[in-house]
C-alpha distance (Angstrom), angle and dihedral (degrees) to the residues before:
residue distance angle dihedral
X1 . . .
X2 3.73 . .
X3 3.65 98.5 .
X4 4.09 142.4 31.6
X5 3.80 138.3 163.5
X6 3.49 117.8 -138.2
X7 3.92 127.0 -149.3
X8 3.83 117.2 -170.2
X9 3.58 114.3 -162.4
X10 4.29 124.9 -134.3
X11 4.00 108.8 -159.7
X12 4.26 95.7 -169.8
X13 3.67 125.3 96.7
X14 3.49 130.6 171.3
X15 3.96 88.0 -119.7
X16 3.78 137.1 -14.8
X17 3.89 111.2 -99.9
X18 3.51 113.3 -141.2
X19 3.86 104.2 -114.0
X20 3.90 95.6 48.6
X21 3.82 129.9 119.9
X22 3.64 103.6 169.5
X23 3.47 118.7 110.9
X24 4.12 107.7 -92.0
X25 4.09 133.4 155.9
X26 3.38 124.6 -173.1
X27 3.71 124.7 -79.7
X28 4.05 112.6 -85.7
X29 3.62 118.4 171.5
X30 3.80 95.1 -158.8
X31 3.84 86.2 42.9
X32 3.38 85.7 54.5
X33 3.30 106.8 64.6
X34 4.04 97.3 38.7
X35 3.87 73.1 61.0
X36 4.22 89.7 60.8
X37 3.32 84.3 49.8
X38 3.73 98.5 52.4
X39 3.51 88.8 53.8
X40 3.42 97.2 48.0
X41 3.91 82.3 60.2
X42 4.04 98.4 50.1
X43 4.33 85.8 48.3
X44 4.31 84.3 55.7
X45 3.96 92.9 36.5
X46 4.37 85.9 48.9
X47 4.19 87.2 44.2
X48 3.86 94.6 42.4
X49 4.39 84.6 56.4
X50 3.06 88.4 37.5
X51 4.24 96.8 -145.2
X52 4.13 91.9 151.2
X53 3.59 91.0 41.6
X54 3.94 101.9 145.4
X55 4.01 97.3 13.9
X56 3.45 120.8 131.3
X57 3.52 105.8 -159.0
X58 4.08 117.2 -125.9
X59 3.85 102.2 177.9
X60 3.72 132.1 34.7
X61 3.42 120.9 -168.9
X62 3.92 123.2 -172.5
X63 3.74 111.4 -174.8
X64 4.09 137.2 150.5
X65 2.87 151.1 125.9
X66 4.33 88.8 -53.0
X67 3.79 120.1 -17.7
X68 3.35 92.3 171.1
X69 3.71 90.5 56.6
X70 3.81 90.7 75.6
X71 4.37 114.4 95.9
X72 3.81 107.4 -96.9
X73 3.86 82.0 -107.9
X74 4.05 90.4 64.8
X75 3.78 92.9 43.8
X76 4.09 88.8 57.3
X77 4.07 89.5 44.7
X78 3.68 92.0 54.8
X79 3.84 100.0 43.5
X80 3.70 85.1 48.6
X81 3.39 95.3 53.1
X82 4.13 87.7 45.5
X83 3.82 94.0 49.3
X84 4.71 88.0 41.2
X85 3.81 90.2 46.0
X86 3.90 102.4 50.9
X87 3.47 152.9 37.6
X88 3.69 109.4 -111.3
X89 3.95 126.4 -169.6
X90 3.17 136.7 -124.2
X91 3.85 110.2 -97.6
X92 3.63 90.1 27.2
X93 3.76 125.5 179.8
X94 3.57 117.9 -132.1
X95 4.28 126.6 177.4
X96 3.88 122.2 172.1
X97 4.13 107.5 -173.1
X98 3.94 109.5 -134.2
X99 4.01 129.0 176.9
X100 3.78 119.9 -139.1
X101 3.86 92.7 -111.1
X102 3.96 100.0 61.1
X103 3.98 97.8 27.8
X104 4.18 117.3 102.7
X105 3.14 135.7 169.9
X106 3.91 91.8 -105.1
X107 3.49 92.4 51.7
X108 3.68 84.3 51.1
X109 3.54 93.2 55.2
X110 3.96 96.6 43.2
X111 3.60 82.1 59.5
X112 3.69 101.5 48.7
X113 3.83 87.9 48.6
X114 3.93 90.7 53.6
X115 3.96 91.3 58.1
X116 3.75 97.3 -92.5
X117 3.69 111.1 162.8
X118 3.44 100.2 -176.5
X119 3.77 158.2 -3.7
X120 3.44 142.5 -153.6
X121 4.13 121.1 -152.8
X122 3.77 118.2 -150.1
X123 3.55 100.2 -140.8
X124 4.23 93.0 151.3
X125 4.10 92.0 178.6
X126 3.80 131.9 14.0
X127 3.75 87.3 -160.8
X128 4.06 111.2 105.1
X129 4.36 89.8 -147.6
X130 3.94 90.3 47.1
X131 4.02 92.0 42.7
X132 3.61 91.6 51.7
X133 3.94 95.8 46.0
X134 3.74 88.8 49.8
X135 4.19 87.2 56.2
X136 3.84 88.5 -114.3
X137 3.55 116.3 164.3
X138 4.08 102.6 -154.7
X139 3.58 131.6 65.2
X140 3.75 138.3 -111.3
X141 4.39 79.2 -122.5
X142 3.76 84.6 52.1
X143 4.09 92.9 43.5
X144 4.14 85.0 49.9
X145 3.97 90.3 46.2
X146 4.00 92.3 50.4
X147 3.80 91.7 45.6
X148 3.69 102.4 61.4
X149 3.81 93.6 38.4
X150 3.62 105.7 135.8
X151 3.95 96.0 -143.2
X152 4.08 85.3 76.5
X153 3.64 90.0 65.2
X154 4.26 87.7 71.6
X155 3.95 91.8 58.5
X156 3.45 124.8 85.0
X157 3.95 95.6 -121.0
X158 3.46 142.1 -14.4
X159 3.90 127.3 -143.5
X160 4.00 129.7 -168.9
X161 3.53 126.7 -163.4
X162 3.93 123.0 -141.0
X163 3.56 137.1 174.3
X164 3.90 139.6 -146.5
X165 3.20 133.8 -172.1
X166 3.92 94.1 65.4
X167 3.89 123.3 150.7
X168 3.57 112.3 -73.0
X169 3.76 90.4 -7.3
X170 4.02 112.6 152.9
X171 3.90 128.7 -162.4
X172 3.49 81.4 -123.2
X173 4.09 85.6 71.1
X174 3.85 93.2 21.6
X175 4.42 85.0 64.1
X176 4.07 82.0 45.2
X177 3.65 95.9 57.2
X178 3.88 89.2 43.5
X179 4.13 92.1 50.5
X180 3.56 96.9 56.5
X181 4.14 91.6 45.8
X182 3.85 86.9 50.4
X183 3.58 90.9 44.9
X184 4.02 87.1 70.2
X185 3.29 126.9 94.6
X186 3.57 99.7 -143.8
X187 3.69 113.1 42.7
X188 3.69 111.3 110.8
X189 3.75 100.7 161.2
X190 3.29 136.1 48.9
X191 3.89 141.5 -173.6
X192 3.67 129.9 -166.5
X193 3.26 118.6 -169.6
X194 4.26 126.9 -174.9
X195 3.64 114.0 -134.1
X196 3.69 118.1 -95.0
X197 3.30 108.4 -163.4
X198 4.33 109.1 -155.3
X199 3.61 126.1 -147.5
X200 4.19 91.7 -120.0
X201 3.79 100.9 51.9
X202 3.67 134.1 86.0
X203 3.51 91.3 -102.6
X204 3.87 94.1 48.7
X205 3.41 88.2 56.1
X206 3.83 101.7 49.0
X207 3.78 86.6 40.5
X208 3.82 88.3 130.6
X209 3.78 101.4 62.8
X210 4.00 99.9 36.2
X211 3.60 115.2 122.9
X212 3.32 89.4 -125.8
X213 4.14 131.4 166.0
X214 2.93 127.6 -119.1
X215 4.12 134.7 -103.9
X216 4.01 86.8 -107.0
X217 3.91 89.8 39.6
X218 3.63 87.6 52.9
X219 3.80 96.7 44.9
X220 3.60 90.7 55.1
X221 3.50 88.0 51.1
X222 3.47 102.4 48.8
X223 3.73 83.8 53.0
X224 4.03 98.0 50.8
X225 3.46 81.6 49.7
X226 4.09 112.8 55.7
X227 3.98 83.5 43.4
X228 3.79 90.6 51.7
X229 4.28 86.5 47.7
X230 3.70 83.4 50.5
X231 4.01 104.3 53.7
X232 3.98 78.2 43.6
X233 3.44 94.1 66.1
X234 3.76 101.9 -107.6
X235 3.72 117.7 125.4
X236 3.78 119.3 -153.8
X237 3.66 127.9 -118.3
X238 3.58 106.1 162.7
X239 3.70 136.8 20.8
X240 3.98 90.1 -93.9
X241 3.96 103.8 25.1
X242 3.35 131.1 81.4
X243 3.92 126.5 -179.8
X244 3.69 153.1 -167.6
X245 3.69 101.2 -125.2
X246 4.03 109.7 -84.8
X247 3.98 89.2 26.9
X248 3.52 108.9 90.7
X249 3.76 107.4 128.9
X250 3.77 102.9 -103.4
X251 3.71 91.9 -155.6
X252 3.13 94.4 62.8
X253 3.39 98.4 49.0
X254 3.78 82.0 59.3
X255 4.12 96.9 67.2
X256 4.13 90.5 40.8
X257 4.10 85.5 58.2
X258 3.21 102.6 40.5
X259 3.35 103.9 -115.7
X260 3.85 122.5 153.3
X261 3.56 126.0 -83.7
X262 3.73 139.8 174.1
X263 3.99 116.9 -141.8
X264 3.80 113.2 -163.0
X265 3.78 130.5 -170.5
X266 3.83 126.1 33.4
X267 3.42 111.6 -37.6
X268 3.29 99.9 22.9
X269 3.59 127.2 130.9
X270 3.96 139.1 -154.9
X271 3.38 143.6 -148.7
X272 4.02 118.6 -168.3
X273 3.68 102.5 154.1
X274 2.97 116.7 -88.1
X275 3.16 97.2 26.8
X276 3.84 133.8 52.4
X277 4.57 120.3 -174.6
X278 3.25 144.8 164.8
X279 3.52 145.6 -133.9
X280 3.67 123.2 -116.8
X281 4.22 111.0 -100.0
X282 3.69 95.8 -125.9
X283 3.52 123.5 99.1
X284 3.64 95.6 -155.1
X285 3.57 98.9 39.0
X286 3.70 89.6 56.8
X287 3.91 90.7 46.5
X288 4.08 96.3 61.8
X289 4.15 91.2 33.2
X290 3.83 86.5 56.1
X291 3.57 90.7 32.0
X292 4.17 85.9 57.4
X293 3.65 104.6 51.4
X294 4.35 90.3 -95.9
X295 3.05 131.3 128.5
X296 3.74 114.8 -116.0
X297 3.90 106.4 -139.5
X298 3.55 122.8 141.0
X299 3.65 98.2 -165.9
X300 3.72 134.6 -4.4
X301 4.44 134.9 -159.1
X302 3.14 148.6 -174.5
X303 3.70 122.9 -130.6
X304 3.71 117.8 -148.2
X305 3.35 132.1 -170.5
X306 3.77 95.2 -90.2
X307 3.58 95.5 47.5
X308 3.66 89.6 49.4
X309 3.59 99.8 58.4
X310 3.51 105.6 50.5
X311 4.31 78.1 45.6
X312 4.24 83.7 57.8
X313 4.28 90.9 41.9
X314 4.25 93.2 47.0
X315 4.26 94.3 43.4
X316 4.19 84.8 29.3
X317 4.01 92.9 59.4
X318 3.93 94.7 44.0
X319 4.03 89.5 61.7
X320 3.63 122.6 87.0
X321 3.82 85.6 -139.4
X322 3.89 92.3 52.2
X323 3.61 134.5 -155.6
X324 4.22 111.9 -29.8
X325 4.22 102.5 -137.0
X326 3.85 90.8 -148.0
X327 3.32 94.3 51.1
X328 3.52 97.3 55.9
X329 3.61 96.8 45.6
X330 3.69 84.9 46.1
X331 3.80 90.2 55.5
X332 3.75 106.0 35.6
X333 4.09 96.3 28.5
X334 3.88 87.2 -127.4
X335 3.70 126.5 102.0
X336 3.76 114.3 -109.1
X337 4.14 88.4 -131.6
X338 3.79 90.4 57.8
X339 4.26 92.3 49.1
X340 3.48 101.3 52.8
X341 3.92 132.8 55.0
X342 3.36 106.9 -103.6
X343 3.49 100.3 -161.4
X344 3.64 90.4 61.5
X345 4.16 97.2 47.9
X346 3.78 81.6 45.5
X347 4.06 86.4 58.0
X348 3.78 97.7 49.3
X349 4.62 90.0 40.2
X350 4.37 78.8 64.0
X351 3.56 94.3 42.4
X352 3.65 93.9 61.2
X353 4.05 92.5 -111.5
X354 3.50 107.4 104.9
X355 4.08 134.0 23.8
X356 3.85 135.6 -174.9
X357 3.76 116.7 -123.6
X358 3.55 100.9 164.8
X359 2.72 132.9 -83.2
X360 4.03 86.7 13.1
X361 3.70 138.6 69.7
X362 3.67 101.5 -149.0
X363 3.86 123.1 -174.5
X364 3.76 108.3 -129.8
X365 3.73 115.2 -131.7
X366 3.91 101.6 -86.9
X367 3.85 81.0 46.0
X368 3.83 97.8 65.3
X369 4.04 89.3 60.7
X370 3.67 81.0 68.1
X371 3.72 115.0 27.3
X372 3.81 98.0 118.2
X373 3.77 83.3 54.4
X374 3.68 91.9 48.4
X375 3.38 94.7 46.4
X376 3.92 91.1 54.7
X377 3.65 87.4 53.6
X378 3.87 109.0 55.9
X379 3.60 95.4 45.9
C-alpha cells in the first residue's frame, strides 16, 4: 500500500437537526478532549499493527457531527496530532467540515496554520423558514457573514453543502439559496444533496404531516437545479457534487474508487482491501475500548470479488465519468461484459441513459436521475 486517505470522525454538534442520522452527542468541552485522547489511542493501536505501515497519506478528511464546534485550541491539538502521527504527501488534500455558527476567523486561521487546505461549510438552506424547519441553529445573516469572510480566500477551496427537497421548499427559494452561494467569491465546490428522510429521526417520525414534494416535484427540481449549477460555473462529477474545475473533493473521489482509507474515532469506518469495519457509535464506549488497548470496531467484512463489483457498478453509475471497464476487470479479475446483463445495459445505451466511451460506461445526464435504478437492473 503506497497510499491512503484518512477520515477522522467528530461526534459533537451544537444541536441535533431534525433530519440527521449520523451518529452526534451534544457538545462537551471536557468530553471533548477525553475524545483527543481517544484518538490519540486508536493512531498508537493502528501504528502498534502496523496496517498503514508505508502509507503516505494524500487526503484527510475531518468530518462529524461539528468540527468546528471544538475551541480553536482543540482544532490545533488534533491537526497536530494528524500532521505528528502520519506520513503526509506532498500535494496533500486536507478538508475540515465547519457550520456557520461555530466557524471564526481565528479558527480559520488556526486551521490554515495547521496545513488545512480546505473546508467545506454546511449551510443546507439560506432561507431563515427552511433553516429553522430543518432544526438548524445559524442564520441565513450568519450563512451571508461566513461567506464573504476574507480568511477563505487563503485556502485552496471552499465547498458548501445544500439541500432540496425540504418541506414546503419552492425553486423560487431553492434559486435564492443558490444566488447568495454564487454571489461568493470563494466557493468552488458545491454539494446538493435531496432530503432523505430516515425512519429514526424527527422527521421520520412525523413523515405523515411534512409538507413535503412530491417525487415529480422533486425531479423537476433536481433538474432546475444541475442546469442552474451549470450556468454557475460548476461542472458535475457526481450525482451530488458540483465543481469549479480543479475542485472536486479528492477525498471523496477516494471512497467512490475504492481506494483505501482509514476512519478513526467512533463512527468511523475503514476500508483496507479486503477488508472494510467500523467503529462502534458510542462516544464513550469508544473512549474506554481505546483507552484499554482494544480495538473499537463494531462490525467487520470481507469483500470478495462479487461483492466488490456490484460495489464498483452502484458508486460507478452515480459518477459523471462512469464505471472504467479495465479497472474493474483489473479489480475483480472478471470482465465487466461478462458481469452484467447485457441485454439490459443494451436497453438503457437506446434509451439515451447510458453510452460507451471506452474504456467507460458513463451515464448520460437523464441517466444519473436513475443510476441506482440502473444499476439494479443490469446486474
Amino acid at each position: 500500500m503506497n497510499s491512503i486517505s484518512l477520515y477522522l470522525h467528530i461526534p459533537f454538534c451544537a444541536k441535533k437537526c431534525r433530519y440527521c442520522d449520523f451518529y452526534s452527542v451534544s457538545f462537551d468541552e471536557r468530553l471533548a478532549w477525553r475524545y483527543l485522547d481517544g484518538l490519540a489511542a486508536e493512531i498508537a493501536l493502528c501504528k502498534k499493527s502496523r496496517i498503514t505501515e508505508g502509507a503516505a497519506v494524500q487526503t484527510i478528511f475531518i468530518g462529524g457531527g461539528t468540527p468546528s464546534v471544538f475551541s480553536g485550541e482543540a482544532l490545533h491539538s488534533l491537526c497536530t496530532l494528524v500532521r505528528s502521527s502520519f506520513t503526509i504527501a506532498p500535494g496533500y488534500e486536507w478538508t475540515v467540515e465547519c457550520n456557520p455558527e461555530s466557524f471564526t476567523n481565528d479558527k480559520g486561521v488556526t486551521l490554515l496554520e495547521a496545513g488545512v487546505t480546505r473546508l467545506t461549510f454546511g449551510l443546507q438552506s439560506l432561507n431563515d423558514r427552511e433553516l429553522s424547519l430543518l432544526g438548524r441553529v445559524h442564520s441565513s445573516e450568519r450563512c451571508h457573514t461566513i461567506l464573504s469572510d476574507h480568511v477563505l480566500s487563503r485556502f485552496t477551496s471552499i465547498g458548501v453543502d445544500i439541500m432540496y427537497g425540504l418541506p414546503g421548499q419552492t425553486m423560487r427559494t431553492l434559486e435564492q439559496t443558490l444566488a447568495a452561494v454564487f454571489d461568493s467569491p470563494y466557493v468552488k465546490h458545491i454539494s446538493a444533496y435531496e432530503l432523505t428522510v430516515a425512519d429514526n429521526t424527527p422527521f421520520g417520525r412525523h413523515r405523515s404531516i411534512l409538507p413535503l414534494p412530491s417525487e415529480g416535484e422533486t425531479a423537476v427540481m433536481t433538474g432546475s437545479l444541475w442546469e442552474l449549477l451549470e450556468k454557475g460555473g460548476f461542472c458535475q462529477y457526481e450525482v451530488s457534487n458540483f465543481a469549479k474545475p480543479g475542485h472536486a473533493c479528492r477525498h471523496n473521489q477516494a471512497y467512490w474508487d475504492h481506494k483505501p482509507y482509514l476512519g478513526l474515532g467512533c463512527a468511523a469506518h475503514s476500508y483496507l482491501h479486503e477488508k472494510r469495519w467500523a467503529n462502534v457509535r458510542d462516544v464513550n464506549r469508544y473512549i474506554r475500548m481505546v483507552s484499554n488497548g482494544l480495538f473499537p470496531r463494531e462490525f467487520i467484512e470481507t469483500i470478495d470479488k462479487k461483492k466488490l463489483a456490484m460495489e464498483i457498478v452502484f458508486l460507478g453509475l452515480r459518477k459523471v465519468q462512469g464505471i472504467n471497464e479495465a479497472f474493474f476487470q483489473e479489480s475483480c479479475g472478471i470482465a465487466f461484459a461478462d458481469f452484467i446483463q447485457k441485454d439490459s445495459i443494451g436497453q438503457f445505451v437506446n434509451r439515451g441513459l447510458l453510452e460507451y466511451e471506452k474504456p467507460f460506461w458513463k451515464p448520460t445526464r437523464k441517466g444519473l436521475l436513475m443510476a441506482d435504478a440502473i444499476a439494479r437492473e443490469i446486474l
